[in-house]
C-alpha positions in Angstrom: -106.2 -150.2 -36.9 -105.2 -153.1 -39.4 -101.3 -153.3 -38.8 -101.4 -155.2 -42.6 -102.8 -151.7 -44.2 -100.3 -149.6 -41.8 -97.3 -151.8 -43.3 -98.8 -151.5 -46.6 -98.6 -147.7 -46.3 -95.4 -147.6 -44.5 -93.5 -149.4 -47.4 -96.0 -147.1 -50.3 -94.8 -143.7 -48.8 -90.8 -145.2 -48.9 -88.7 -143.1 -51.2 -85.6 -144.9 -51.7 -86.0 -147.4 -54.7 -82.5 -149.6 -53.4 -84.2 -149.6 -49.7 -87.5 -151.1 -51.6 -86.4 -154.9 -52.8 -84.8 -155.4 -48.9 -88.3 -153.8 -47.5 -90.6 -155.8 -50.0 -88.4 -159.2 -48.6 -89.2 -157.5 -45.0 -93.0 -156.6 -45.4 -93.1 -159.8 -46.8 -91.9 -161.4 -43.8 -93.9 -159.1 -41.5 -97.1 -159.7 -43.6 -96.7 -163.5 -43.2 -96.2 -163.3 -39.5 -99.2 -161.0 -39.1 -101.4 -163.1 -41.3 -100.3 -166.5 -39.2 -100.7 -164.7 -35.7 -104.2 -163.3 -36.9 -104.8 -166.9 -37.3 -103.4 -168.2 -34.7 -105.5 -165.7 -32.5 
């Protein structure tokens, strides 16, 4: 399982549109550390 795609659909299937700018800044920040670990590893 990609944990990018899981993110991805966590944030797609969130219904609350004032939850979604804080979540985009978060998945944001998840995404990055994700990509840099893959990289890393």
């Amino acid at each position: 399982m990609d944990p990018r795609l899981e993110v991805k659909r966590l944030f797609k299937v969130t219904p609350n549109k004032a939850f979604k700018t804080d979540s985009q800044r978060l998945a944001f920040s998840a995404y990055f550390g994700v990509s840099v670990y893959v990289t890393m590893v």
